[in-house]
C-alpha positions as CSV (number, residue, x, y, z in Angstrom):
1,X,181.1,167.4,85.6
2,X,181.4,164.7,88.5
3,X,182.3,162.0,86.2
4,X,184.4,160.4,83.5
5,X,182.6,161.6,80.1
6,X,181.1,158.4,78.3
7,X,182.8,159.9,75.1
8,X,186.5,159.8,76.2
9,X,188.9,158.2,73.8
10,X,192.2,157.0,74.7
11,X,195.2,158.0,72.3
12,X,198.0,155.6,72.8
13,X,201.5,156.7,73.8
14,X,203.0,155.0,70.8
15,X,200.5,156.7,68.6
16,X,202.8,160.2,68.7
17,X,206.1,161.6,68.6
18,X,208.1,163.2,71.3
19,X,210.4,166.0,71.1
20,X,212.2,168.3,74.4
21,X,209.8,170.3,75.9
22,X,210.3,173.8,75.5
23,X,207.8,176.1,77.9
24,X,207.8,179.9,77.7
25,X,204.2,180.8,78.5
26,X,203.1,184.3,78.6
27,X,199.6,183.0,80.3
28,X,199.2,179.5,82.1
29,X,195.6,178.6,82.9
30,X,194.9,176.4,85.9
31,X,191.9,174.2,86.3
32,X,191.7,172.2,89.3
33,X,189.1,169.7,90.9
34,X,189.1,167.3,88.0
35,X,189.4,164.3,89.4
36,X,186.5,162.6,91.6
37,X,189.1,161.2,93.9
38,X,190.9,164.2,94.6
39,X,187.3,166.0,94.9
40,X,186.6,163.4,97.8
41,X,189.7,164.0,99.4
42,X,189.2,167.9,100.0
43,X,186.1,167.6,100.9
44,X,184.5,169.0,97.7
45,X,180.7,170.0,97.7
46,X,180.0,168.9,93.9
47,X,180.7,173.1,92.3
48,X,182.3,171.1,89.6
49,X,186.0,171.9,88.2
50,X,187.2,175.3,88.9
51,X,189.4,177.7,86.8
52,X,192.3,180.4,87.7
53,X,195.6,181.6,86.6
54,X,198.9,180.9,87.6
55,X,201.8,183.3,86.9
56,X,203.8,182.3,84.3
57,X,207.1,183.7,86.1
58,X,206.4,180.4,88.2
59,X,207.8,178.2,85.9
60,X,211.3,176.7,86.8
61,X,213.6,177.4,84.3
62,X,217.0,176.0,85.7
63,X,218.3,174.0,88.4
64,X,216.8,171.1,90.1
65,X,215.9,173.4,93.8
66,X,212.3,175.0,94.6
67,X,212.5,177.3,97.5
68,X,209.8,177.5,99.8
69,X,207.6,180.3,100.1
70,X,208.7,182.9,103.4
71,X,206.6,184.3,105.8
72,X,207.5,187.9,104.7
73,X,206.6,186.5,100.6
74,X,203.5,185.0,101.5
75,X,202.3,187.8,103.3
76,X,203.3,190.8,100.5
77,X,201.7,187.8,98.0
78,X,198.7,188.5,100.3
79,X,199.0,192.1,100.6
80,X,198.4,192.2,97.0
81,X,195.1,190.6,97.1
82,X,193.9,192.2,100.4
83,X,196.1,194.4,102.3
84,X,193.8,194.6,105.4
85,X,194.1,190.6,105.7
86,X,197.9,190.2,105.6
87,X,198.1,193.0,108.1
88,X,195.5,191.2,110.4
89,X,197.6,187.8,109.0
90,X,200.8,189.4,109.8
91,X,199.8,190.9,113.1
92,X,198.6,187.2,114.7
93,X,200.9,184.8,113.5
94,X,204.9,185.3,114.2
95,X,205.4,182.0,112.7
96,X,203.6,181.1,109.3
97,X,204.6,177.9,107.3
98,X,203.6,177.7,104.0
99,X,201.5,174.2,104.7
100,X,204.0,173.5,100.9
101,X,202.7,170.4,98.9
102,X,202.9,169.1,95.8
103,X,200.3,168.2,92.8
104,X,201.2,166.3,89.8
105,X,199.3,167.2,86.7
106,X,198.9,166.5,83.1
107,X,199.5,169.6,81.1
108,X,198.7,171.1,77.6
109,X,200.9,173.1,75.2
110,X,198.6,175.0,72.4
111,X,200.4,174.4,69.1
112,X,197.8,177.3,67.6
113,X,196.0,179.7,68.5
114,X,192.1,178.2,69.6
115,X,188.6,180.2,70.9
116,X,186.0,179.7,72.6
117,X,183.5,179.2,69.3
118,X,185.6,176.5,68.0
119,X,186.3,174.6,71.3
120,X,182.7,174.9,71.4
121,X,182.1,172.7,68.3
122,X,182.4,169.0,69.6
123,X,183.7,168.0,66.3
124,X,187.1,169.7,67.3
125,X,190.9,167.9,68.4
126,X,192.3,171.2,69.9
127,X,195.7,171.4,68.8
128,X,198.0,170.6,71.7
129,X,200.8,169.0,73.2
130,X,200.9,167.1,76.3
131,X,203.4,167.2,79.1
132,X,203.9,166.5,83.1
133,X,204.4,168.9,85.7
134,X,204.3,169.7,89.6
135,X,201.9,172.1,90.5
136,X,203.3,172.8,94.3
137,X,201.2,175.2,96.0
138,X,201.2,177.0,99.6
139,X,198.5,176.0,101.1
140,X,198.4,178.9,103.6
141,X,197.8,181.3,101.2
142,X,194.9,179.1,99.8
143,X,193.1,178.8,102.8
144,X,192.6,182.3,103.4
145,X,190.8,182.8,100.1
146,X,188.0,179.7,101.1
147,X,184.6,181.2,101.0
148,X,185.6,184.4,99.4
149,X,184.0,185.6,95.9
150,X,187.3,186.4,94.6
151,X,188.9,182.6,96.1
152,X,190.5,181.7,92.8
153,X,192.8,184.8,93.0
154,X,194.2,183.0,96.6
155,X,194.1,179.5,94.6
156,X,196.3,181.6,91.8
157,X,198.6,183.5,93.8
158,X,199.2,180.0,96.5
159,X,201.0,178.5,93.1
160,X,202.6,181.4,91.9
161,X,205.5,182.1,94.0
162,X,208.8,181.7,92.0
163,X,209.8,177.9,91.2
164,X,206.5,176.6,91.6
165,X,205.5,175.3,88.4
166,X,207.6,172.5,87.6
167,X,207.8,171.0,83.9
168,X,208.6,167.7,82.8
169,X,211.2,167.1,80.1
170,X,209.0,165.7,77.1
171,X,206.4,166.8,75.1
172,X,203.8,164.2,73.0
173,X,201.4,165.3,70.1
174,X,199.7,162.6,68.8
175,X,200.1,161.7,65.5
176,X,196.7,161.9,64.3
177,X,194.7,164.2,67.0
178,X,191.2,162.4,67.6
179,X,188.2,164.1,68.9
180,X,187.7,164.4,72.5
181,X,190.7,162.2,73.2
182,X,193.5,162.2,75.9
183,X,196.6,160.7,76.1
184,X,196.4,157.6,78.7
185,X,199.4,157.5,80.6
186,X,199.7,157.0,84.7
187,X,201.1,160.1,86.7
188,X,202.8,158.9,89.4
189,X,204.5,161.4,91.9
190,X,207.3,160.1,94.8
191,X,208.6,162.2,97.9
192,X,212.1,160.6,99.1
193,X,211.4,157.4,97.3
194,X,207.7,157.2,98.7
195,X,204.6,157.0,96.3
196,X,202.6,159.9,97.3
197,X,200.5,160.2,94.0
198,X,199.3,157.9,91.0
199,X,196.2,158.3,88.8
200,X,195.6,157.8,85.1
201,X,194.7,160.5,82.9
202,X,191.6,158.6,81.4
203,X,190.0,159.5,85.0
204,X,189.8,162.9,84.2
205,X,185.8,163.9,84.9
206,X,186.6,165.9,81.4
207,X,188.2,165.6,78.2
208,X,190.8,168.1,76.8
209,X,188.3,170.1,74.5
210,X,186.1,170.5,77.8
211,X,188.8,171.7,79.8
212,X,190.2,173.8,77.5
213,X,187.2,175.5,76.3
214,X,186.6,176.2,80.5
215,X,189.7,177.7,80.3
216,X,189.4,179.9,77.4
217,X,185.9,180.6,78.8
218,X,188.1,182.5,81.9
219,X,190.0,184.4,79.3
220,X,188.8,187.9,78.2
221,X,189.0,187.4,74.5
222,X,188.0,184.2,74.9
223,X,191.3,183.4,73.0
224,X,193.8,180.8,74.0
225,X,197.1,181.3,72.2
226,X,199.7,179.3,71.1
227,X,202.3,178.7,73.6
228,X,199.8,179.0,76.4
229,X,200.0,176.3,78.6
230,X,197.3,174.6,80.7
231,X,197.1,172.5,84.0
232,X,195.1,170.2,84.1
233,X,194.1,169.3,87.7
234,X,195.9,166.5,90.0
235,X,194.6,163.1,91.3
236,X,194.3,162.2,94.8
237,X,197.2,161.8,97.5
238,X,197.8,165.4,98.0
239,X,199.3,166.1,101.4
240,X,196.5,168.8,102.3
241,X,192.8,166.6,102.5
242,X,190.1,167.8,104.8
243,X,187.1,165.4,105.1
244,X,183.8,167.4,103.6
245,X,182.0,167.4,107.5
246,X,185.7,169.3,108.5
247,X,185.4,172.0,105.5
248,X,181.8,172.5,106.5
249,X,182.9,173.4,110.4
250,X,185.7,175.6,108.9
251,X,183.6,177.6,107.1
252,X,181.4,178.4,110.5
253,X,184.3,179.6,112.4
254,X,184.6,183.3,112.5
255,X,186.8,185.2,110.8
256,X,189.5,184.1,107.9
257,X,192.4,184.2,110.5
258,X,190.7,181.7,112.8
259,X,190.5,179.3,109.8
260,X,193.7,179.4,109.1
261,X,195.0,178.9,112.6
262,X,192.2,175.7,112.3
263,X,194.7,174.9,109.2
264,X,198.0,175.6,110.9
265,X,196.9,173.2,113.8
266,X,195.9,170.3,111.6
267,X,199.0,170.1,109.3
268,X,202.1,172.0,110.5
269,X,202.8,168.8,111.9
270,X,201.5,167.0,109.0
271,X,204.3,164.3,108.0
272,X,203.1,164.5,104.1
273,X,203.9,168.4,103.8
274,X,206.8,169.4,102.4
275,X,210.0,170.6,104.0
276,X,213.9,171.2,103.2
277,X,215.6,168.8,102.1
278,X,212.4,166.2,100.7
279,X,213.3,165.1,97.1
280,X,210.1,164.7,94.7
281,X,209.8,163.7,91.8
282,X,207.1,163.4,89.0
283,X,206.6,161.2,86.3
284,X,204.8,160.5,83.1
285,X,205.3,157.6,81.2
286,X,206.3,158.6,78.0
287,X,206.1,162.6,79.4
288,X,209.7,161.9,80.7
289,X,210.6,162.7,84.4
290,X,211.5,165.2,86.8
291,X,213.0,165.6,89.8
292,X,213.7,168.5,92.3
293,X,214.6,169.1,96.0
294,X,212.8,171.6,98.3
295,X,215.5,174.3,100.0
């Protein structure tokens, strides 16, 4: 899927209600490189949207701060995955930033439970609820999964430290769900006051059954259940972008801790990563707002 589907619909903002968003996921699927733009901008080689899992104990429940991943968290978050990397992680670098951006996404709240078969069936409107949220992520931890077989466990476990999933306020169901229809609304994300991101959902290169059912597809049982929620990728403007001829060099250097000190070099001093003290703040139309401060 590289482009917009021919068969997208657009459902209306005023064609739904709105009600406070309440989120208390026991499984949050992540899909991510689902927008062409944002493809471009990491340097994406055309694999199509991917799909991991984010822990659920991300979510923020209170307050307004995110705290940014430590040196000594990132590397046990590693540890988990591979303990022979963090030690060879641990061992070279004295200093590790967490490389911390931010993502703005459209998410999905199932209403019921849906499977596989029926998201198959391309007469289906799956029943959900849309809302906005900040998917910030530690790039460092990211990195060092790149060209592994198990990489989405790195992409998982770079967005799952606590505070990292960030919910908007509102949640919309449409009135009258319409097949392979999305809500068209602009996200728009600010750091400080500056426009870092803005893209409209209609640019998604899939619609919500699609996305879901590549979800569910990810999902043992095949079974997505009600009060799951799913994140639907970001547009471009991240801070993290590597041209596609930089992501091919990467992957030539030897040995994962080589990349990441590649990383390290071209961002710690990267302006649009984020530090204490930068204030960002998502929003989403009719999705309602939200707002939090890195500490």
């Amino acid at each position: 899927m590289t482009a917009k589907p021919a068969t997208m619909r657009a459902l209306d903002p005023r064609d739904g209600t709105t009600r406070p968003l309440e989120l208390a996921p026991k499984r949050v699927h992540a899909l991510g490189l689902t927008y062409a733009a944002h493809i471009n901008e990491t340097g994406g080689d055309g694999e199509g949207l991917v799909v991991f899992d984010k822990d659920a104990a991300s979510l923020l429940r209170d307050g307004d701060a995110v705290q940014r991943p430590s040196r000594d968290t990132m590397l046990s978050a590693i540890a988990r995955l591979d303990p022979a990397l963090a030690s060879r992680v641990g061992q070279r670098f004295a200093m590790l930033p967490p490389l911390f951006d931010y993502e703005v996404e459209l998410g999905f709240l199932l209403l019921d439970d849906v499977h596989v078969a029926q998201l198959e069936r391309r007469d289906l409107a799956p029943p959900i609820g849309y809302f906005v949220a900040n998917d910030l992520t530690a790039r460092t931890v990211q990195v060092l999964g790149e060209g592994r077989a198990d990489r989405m466990r790195f992409w998982g476990a770079a967005k799952s430290f606590p505070g990292l999933l960030v919910a908007g306020t509102t949640l919309w169901v449409p009135d009258t769900p319409r097949v392979d229809a999305c809500l068209d609304v602009t996200l728009t994300l600010t750091v400080n006051g500056e426009t870092r991101q803005r893209g409209r959902t209609m640019d998604l290169v899939a619609t919500p059954r699609e996305l879901l059912l590549a979800a569910a597809r990810g999902v043992p049982s095949g079974v997505l259940e009600k009060g799951d929620a799913v994140l639907t990728g970001t547009p471009s403007g991240v801070a993290f972008t590597v041209a596609a001829w930089k992501r091919k060099l990467a992957s030539l250097l030897p040995g994962r801790t080589t990349r990441l000190a590649a990383a390290l070099r071209a961002h710690t001093s990267n302006a649009r990563m984020l530090g204490p003290g930068d204030v960002v703040e998502i929003d989403g139309g009719v999705l309602g707002r939200r707002r939090v401060t890195v500490v």
